[in-house]
RODO-2510 file (C-alpha; in nm, 4 decimals, decimal comma):
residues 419
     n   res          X          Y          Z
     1     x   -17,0117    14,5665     2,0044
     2     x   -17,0146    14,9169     2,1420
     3     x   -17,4125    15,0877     2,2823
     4     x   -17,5126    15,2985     1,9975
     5     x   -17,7247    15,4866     2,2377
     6     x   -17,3927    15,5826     2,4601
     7     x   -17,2407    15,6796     2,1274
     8     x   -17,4989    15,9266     2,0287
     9     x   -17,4893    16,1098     2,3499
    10     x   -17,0978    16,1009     2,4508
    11     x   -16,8933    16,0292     2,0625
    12     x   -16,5971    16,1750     2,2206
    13     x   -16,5569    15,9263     2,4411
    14     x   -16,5069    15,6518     2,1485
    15     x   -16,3168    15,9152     1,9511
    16     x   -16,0653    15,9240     2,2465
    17     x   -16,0779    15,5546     2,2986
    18     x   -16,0112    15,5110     1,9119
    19     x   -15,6889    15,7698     1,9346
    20     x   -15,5421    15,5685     2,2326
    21     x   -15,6273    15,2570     2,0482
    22     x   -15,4026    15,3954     1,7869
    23     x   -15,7295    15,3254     1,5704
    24     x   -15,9132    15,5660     1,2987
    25     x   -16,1698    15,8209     1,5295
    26     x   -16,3211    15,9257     1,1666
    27     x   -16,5563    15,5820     1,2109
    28     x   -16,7042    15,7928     1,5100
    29     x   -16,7914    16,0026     1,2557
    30     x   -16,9051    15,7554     0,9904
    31     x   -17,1116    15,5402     1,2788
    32     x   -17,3133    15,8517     1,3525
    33     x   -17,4151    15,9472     0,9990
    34     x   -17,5163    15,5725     0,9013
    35     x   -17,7194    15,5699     1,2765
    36     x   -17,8573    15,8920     1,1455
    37     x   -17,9935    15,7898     0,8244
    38     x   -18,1038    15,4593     0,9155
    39     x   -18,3316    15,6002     1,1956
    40     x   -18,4754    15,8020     0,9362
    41     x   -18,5259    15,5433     0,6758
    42     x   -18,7175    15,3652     0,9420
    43     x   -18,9134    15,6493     1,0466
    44     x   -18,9959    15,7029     0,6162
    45     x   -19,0556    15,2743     0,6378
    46     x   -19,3081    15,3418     0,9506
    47     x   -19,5204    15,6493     0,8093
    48     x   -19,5777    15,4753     0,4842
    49     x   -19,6885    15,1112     0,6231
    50     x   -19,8988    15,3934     0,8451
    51     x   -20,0727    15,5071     0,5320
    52     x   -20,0827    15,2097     0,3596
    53     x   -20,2865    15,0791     0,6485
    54     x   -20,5249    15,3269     0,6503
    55     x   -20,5194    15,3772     0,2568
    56     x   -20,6386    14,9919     0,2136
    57     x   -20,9815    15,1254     0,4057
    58     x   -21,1158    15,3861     0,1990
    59     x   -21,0400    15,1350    -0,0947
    60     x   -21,2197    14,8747     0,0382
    61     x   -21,4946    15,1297     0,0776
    62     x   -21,4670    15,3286    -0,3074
    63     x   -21,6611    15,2361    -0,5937
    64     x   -21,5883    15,2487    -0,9654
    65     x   -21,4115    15,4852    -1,1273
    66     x   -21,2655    15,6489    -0,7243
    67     x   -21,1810    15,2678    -0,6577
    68     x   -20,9614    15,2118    -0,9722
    69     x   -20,7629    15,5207    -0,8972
    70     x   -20,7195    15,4204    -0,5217
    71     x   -20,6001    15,0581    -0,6098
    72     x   -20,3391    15,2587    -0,8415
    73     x   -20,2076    15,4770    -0,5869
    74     x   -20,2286    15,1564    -0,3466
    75     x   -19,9816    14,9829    -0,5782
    76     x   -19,8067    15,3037    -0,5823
    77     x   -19,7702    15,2969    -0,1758
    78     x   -19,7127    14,9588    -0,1570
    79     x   -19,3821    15,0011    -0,3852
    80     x   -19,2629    15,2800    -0,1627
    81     x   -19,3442    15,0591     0,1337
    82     x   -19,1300    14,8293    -0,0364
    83     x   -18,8680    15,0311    -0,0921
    84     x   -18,8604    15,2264     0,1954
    85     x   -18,8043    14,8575     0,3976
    86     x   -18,5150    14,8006     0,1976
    87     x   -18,3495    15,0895     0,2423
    88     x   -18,3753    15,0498     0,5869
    89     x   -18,2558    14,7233     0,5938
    90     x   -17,9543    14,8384     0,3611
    91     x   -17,8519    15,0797     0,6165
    92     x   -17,9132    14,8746     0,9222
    93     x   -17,6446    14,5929     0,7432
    94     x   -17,4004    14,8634     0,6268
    95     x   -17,4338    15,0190     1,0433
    96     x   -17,4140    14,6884     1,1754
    97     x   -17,0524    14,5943     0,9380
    98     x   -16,9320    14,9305     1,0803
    99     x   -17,0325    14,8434     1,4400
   100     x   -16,8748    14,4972     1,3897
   101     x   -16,5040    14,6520     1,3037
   102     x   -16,5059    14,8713     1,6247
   103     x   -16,3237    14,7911     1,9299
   104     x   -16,4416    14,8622     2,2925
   105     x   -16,4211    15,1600     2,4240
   106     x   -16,0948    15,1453     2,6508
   107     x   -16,1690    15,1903     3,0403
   108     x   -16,0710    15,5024     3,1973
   109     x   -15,6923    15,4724     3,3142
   110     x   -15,5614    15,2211     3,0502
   111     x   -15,2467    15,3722     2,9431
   112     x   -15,2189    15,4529     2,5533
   113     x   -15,0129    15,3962     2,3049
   114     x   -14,8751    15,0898     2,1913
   115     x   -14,7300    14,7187     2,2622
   116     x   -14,4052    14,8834     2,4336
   117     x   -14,6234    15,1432     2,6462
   118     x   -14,7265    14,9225     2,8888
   119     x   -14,7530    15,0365     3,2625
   120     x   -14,5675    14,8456     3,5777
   121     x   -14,8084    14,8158     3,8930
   122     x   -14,5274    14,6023     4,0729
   123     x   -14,2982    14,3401     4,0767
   124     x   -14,3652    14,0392     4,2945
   125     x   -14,0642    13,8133     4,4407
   126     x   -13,6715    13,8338     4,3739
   127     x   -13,5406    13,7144     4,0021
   128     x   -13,2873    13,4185     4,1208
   129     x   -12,9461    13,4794     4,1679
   130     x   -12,7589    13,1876     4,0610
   131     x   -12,3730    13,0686     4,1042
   132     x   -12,3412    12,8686     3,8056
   133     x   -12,5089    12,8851     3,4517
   134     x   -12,8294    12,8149     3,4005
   135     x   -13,0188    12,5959     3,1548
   136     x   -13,2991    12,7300     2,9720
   137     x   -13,6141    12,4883     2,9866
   138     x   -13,5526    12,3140     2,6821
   139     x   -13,2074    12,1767     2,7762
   140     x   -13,4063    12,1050     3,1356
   141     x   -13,7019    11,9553     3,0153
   142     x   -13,5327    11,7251     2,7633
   143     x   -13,2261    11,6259     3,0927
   144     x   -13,5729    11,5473     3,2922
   145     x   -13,6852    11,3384     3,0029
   146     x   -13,9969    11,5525     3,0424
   147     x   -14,0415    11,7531     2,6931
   148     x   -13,9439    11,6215     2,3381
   149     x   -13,9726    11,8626     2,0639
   150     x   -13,8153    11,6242     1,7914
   151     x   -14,0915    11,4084     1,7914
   152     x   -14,3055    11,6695     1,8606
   153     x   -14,2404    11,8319     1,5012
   154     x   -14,1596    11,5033     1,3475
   155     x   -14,5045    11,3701     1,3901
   156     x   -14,6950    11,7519     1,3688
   157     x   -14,4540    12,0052     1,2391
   158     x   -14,2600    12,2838     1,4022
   159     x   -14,3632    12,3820     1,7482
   160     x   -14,5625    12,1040     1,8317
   161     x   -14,3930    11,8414     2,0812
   162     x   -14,4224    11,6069     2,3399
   163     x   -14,5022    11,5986     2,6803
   164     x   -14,3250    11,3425     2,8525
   165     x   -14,2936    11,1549     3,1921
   166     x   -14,2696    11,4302     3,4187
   167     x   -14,3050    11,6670     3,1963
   168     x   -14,6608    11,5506     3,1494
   169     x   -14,7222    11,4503     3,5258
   170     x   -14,5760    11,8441     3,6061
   171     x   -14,8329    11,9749     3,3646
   172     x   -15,1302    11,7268     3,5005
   173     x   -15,0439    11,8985     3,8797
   174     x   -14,9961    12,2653     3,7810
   175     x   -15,3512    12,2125     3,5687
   176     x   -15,4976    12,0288     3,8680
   177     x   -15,3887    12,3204     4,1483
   178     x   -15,5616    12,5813     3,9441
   179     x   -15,8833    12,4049     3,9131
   180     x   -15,8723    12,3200     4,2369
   181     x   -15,7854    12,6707     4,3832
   182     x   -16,0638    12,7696     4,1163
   183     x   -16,3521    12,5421     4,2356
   184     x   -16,2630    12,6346     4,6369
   185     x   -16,2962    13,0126     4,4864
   186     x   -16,6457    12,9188     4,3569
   187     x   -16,6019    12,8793     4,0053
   188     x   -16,8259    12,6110     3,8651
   189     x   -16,5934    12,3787     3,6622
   190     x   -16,6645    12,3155     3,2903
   191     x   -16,4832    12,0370     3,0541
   192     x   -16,5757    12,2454     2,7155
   193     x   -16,5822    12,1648     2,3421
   194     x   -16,3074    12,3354     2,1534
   195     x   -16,4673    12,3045     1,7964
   196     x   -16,7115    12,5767     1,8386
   197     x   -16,9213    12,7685     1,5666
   198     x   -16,8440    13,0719     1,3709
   199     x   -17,0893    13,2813     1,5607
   200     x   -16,9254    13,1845     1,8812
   201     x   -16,6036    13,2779     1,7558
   202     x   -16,6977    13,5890     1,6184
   203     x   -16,9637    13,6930     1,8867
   204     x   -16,6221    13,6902     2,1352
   205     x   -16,4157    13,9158     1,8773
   206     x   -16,1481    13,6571     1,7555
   207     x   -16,2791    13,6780     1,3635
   208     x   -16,1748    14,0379     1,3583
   209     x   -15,8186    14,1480     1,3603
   210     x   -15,7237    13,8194     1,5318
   211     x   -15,8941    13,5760     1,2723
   212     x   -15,5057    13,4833     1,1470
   213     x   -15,4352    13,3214     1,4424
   214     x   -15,7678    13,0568     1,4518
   215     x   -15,7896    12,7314     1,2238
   216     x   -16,0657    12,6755     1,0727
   217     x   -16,2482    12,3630     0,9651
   218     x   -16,4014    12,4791     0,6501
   219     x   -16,5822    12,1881     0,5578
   220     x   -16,7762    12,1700     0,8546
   221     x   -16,7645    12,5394     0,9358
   222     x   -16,6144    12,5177     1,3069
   223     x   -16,3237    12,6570     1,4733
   224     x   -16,0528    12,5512     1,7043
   225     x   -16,0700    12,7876     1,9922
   226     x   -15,7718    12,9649     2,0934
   227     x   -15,8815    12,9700     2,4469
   228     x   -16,1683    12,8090     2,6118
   229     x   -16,2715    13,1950     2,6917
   230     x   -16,5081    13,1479     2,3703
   231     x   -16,6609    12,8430     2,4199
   232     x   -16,7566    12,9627     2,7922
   233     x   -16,8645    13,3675     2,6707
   234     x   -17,1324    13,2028     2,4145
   235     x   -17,2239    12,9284     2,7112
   236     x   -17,5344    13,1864     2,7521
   237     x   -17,5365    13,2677     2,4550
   238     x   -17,9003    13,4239     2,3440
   239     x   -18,0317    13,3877     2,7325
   240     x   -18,1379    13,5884     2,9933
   241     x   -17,9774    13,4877     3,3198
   242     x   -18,0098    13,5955     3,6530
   243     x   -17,7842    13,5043     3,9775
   244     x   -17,4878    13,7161     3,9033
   245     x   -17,2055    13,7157     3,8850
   246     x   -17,1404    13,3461     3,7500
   247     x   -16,8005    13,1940     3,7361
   248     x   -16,6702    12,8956     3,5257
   249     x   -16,3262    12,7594     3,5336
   250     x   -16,3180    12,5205     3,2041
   251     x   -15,9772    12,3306     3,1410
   252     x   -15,9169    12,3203     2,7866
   253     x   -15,6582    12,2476     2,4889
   254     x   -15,6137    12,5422     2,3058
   255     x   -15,4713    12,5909     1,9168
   256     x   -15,3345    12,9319     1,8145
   257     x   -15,1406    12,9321     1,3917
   258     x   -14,9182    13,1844     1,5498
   259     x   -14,9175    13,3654     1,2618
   260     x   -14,6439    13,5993     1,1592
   261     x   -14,4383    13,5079     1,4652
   262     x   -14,2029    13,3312     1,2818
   263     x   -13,8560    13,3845     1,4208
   264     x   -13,9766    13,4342     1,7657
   265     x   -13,9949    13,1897     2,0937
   266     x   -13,9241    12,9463     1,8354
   267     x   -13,7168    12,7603     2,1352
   268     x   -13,8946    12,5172     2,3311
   269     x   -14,2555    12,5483     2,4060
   270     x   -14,3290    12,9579     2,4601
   271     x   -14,4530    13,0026     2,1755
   272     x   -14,6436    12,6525     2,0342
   273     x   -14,9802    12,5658     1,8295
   274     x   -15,0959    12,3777     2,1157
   275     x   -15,1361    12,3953     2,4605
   276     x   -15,3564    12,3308     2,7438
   277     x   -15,4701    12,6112     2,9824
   278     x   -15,7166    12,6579     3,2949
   279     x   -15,9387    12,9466     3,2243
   280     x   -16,1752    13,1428     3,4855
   281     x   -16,4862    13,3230     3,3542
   282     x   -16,7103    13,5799     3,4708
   283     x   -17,0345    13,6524     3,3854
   284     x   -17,1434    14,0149     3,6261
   285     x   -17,3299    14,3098     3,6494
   286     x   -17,1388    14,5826     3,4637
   287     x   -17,1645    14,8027     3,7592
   288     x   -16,9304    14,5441     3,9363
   289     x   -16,6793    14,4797     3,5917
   290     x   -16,4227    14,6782     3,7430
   291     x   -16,4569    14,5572     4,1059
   292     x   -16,4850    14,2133     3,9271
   293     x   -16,1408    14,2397     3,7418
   294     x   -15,9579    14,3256     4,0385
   295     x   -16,0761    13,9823     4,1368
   296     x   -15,9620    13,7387     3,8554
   297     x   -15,6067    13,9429     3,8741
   298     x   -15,6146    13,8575     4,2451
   299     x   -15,6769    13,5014     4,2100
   300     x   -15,4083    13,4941     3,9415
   301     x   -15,1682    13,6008     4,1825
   302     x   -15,2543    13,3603     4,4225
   303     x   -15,1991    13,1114     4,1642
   304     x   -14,8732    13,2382     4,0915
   305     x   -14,7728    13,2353     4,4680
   306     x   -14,8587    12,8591     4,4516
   307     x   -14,5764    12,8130     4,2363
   308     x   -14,2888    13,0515     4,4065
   309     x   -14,1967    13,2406     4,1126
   310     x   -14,1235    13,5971     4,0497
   311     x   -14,3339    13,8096     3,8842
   312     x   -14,4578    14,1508     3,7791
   313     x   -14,8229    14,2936     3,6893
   314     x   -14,8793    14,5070     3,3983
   315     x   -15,1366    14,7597     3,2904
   316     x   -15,1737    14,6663     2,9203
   317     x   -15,2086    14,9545     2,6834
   318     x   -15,4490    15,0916     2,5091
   319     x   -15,3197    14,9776     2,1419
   320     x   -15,1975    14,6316     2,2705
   321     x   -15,5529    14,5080     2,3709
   322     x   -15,7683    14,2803     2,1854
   323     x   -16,1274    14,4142     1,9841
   324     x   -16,3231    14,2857     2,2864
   325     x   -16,1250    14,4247     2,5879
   326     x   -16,1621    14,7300     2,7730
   327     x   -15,8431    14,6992     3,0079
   328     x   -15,5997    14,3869     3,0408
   329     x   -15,3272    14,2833     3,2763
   330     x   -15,1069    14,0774     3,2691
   331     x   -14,8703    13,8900     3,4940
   332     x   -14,5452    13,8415     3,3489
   333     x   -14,3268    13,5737     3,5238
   334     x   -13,9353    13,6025     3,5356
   335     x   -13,7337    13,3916     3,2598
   336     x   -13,3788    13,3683     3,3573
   337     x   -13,2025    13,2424     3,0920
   338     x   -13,3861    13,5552     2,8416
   339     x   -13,2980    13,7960     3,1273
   340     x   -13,6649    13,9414     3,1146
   341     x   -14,0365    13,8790     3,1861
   342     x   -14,2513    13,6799     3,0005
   343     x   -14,6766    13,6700     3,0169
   344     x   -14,8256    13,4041     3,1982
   345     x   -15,1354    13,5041     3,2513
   346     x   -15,3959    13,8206     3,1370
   347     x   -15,7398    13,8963     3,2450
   348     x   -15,9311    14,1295     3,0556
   349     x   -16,2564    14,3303     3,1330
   350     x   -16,4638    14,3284     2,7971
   351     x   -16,7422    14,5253     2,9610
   352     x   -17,0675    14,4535     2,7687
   353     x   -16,9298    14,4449     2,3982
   354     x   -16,8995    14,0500     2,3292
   355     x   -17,2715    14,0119     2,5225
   356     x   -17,4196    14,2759     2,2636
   357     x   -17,2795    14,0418     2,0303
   358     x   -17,3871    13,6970     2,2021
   359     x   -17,7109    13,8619     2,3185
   360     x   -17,6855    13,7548     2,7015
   361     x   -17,8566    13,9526     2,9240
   362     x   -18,0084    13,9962     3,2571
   363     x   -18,2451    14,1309     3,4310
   364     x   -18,1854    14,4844     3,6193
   365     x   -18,3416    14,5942     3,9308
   366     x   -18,6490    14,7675     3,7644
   367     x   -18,6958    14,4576     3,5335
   368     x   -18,5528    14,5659     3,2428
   369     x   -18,3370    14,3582     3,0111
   370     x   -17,9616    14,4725     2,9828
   371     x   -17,5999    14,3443     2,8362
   372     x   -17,4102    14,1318     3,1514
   373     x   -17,0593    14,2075     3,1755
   374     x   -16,7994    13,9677     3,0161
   375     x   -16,4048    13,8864     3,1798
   376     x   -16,1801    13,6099     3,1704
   377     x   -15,8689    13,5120     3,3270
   378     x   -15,6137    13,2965     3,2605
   379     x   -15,4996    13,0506     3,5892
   380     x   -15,1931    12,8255     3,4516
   381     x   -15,0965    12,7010     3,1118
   382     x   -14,8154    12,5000     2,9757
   383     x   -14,6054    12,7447     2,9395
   384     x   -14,6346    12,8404     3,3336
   385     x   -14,3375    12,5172     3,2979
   386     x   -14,0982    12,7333     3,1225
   387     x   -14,0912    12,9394     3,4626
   388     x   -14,0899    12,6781     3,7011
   389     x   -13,8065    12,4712     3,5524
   390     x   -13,5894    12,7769     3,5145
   391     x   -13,6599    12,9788     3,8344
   392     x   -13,6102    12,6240     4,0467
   393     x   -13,3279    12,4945     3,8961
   394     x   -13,0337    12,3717     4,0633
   395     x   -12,6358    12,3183     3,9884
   396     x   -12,6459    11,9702     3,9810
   397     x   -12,9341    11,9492     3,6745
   398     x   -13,2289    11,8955     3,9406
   399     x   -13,5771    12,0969     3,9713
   400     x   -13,6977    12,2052     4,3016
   401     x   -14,0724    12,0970     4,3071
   402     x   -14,2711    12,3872     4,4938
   403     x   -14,4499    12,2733     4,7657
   404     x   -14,8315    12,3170     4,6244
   405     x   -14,7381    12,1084     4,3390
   406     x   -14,6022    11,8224     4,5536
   407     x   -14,9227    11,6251     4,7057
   408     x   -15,0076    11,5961     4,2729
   409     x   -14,6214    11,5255     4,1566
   410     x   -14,5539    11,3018     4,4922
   411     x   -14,2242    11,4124     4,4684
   412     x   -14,0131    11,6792     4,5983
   413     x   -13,7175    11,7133     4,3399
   414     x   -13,7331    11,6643     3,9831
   415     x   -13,4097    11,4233     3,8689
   416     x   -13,2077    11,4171     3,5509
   417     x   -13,3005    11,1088     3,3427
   418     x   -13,0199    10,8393     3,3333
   419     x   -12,9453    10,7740     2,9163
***
C-alpha cells in the first residue's frame, strides 16, 4: 500500500498518478479526510486514557460522599475511553479498506493512458522472412508430436493440453537455461509452494482488481498462484532482513482462470490455465528500485538472446499496470504467423507498496526500520515455445534448435513425427 506520510505532504503526486492510472483522484481526497479524523480520534482516545489515569488517583484517595461522585464520573470517563477507542478503531478499518483499493503511485516517466498507449524503447533482431508459408505452433507442435491439445481438454477442459515428447523435453531445456543463466547471475534458486494463503495473495495485490483470474480453494482457504512472484514476495514476509538486495529465481507451475478472455489466443497454448514459468525476484533498497529494474529487464534480454528470436521492449502504461506496480516492461517476442508481437516476459518495479502490505523491512543506515523494495521478472515460460517453433521453422516441417538450448535437447533439429 501507498506511505500515508508521503501522501500528506505531496497528494498531488497520487492525484496525478491516479489520472494516468485512468483511476478516480477524488480517493486522494477521501484518504486525507479519513487520515485526518482518525489522527484525531486517537489524539481524543489518548487525552482521555490520560485523565482516566490520573482520575483513578484522587479516587483512590476521596472519602465518602467526594468518593461516590468521583467513582461516577470515573464510570463516566471510562465510557468515553471506551468509546473514544472505538471510534478510532472504526476509522483506522474504514482508512485501511481505502488504502487497500489504491494502486501505487506510477514512477516518473511511465507513459499514461491505457492498454494501447504503450511506449517502444526498441526492437531487437529481424522478424523472419520466409519463402514458403508458415505454420503457426499448433500445426508445428502437433507435426513434432510435441503438444496435444485434444487430450489436453479432453482430460481438463479447454486450454489445458499436453506436453509431449519434445515438446516436453523443449520446455525441460528452455526452463533449465533460465535457471541456470539465473543461478550464474546470483539468484538463489527456490522450488516454491503454489497453494499459498490469502494473506500472501493479497499482501502481493492479486485479490484486488485481479482476484478473477486466481482459483481458490475455499475449503481450505488457499490459492493457486498465478506466478511464483507471490509465493517468493511473502518469503519474508513479517521480517526484517538485511544483506540487500536478495535475489530468488523459483521455477514454478502457474494457474491463471483467464477470465473474460474468452475468444482470444484460444489457439494453441498462448493463452492456457496452466503453465510453468522461471521467475527472478528482488528484494532491494528502494533507493536502488530503479537501478534494480534496469537489471531484471537486462537479464531478460539476455535470456531472450539465448534463444535467437526477435523482439521488442515496451514501456507499459500507466493504466495497463497491475495495483502493485510502479512501471512494467515488457518484452514482446515476434509471432509470425499473427504478424505482430506477443509478451514474453514483464518485470515490474512495485517500489515499497506490496512490503507495506507483507511488512518486510530492513534496516537503514541510521538503524531505522523501513519498507525494502519489491520487483520481479519473468525469465522463460511455456509460451516462450510459441516463438521458438515459429521464428525457427523451416520449409520442410523441421525446427532449428538454437544453439543454447542444444547441450539440454541433445539435438540440433527438431523432426516431424512419422504417423
Amino acid at each position: 500500500m501507498i506511505d500515508l506520510r508521503a501522501l500528506r505532504e505531496d497528494p498531488d503526486r497520487l492525484r496525478a498518478s491516479q489520472r494516468a492510472r485512468g483511476e478516480d483522484d477524488g480517493v486522494v481526497d477521501r484518504l486525507l479526510d479519513l487520515d485526518e479524523r482518525r489522527r484525531a480520534a486517537l489524539t481524543s482516545f489518548e487525552r482521555l486514557r490520560a485523565e482516566q489515569k490520573s482520575f483513578g488517583k484522587s479516587v483512590s484517595k476521596a472519602q465518602g460522599e467526594e468518593r461516590q461522585r468521583l467513582l461516577s464520573r470515573a464510570k463516566e470517563l471510562a465510557q468515553q475511553v471506551k468509546e473514544a477507542e472505538a471510534d478510532a478503531d472504526r476509522l483506522g478499518e474504514e482508512l485501511d479498506a481505502v488504502l487497500r483499493g489504491v494502486p501505487n503511485l506510477i514512477e516518473d516517466g511511465a507513459p499514461p493512458g491505457g492498454e494501447q498507449d504503450f511506449v517502444v524503447l526498441e526492437h531487437v533482431g529481424e522478424p523472419p522472412k520466409f519463402d514458403f508459408e508458415p505454420k503457426d505452433h499448433l500445426e508445428l507442435g502437433e507435426s513434432l508430436g510435441a503438444i496435444d491439445m485434444e487430450r489436453g481438454a479432453k482430460v481438463s477442459g479447454a486450454r489445458f493440453y499436453y506436453l509431449t515428447g519434445v515438446g516436453a523435453r523443449l520446455q525441460y531445456a528452455l526452463l533449465n537455461l533460465a535457471m541456470e543463466q539465473a543461478v550464474a547471475a546470483g539468484f538463489v534458486p527456490m522450488y516454491p509452494p503454489v497453494l499459498v494463503k490469502p494473506e500472501a495473495m493479497e499482501g502481493t495485490g492479486f485479490l484486488g482488481a485481479h482476484a478473477a483470474e486466481v482459483y481458490h480453494l475455499p475449503q481450505d482457504e488457499l490459492y493457486l498462484v498465478g506466478t511464483s512472484e507471490v509465493p517468493l514476495a511473502a518469503y519474508h514476509m513479517n521480517e526484517i532482513i538485511d544483506g540487500l538486495p536478495r535475489r530468488y529465481a523459483a521455477w514454478s507451475s502457474c494457474f491463471r482462470r483467464e477470465a473474460g478472455s474468452y475468444g482470444k489466443d484460444t489457439r494453441g497454448i498462448i493463452r492456457v490455465h496452466q503453465f510453468d514459468k522461471v521467475e527472478m525476484f528482488s528484494y532491494c533498497d528502494p533507493a536502488d528500485a530503479h537501478a534494480e529494474h534496469l537489471r531484471l529487464l537486462e537479464w531478460e534480454k539476455e535470456m531472450l538472446a539465448k534463444v535467437e528470436i526477435p523482439y521488442r521492449v515496451i514501456d507499459v502504461a500507466a493504466g495497463d499496470l497491475g495495483s502493485s506496480a510502479a512501471r512494467k516492461y515488457d518484452c514482446e517476442a515476434w509471432v509470425p504467423t499473427q504478424n505482430t508481437y506477443r509478451e514474453v516476459t514483464s518485470t515490474s518495479n512495485c517500489t515499497e507498496f506490496q512490503a507495506r502490505r507483507l511488512a518486510v523491512r530492513f534496516k537503514d543506515g541510521d538503524g531505522k526500520s523501513r519498507p525494502v523494495a519489491t520487483l520481479n521478472g519473468t525469465l522463460a515460460t511455456t509460451r516462450w515455445m510459441v516463438a521458438i517453433l515459429e521464428n525457427h521453422q523451416r520449409a520442410d516441417g523441421t525446427v532449428h534448435v538454437p544453439e543454447a538450448l542444444r547441450k539440454y535437447l541433445g539435438q540440433d533439429v527438431l523432426e516431424p513425427i512419422k504417423r
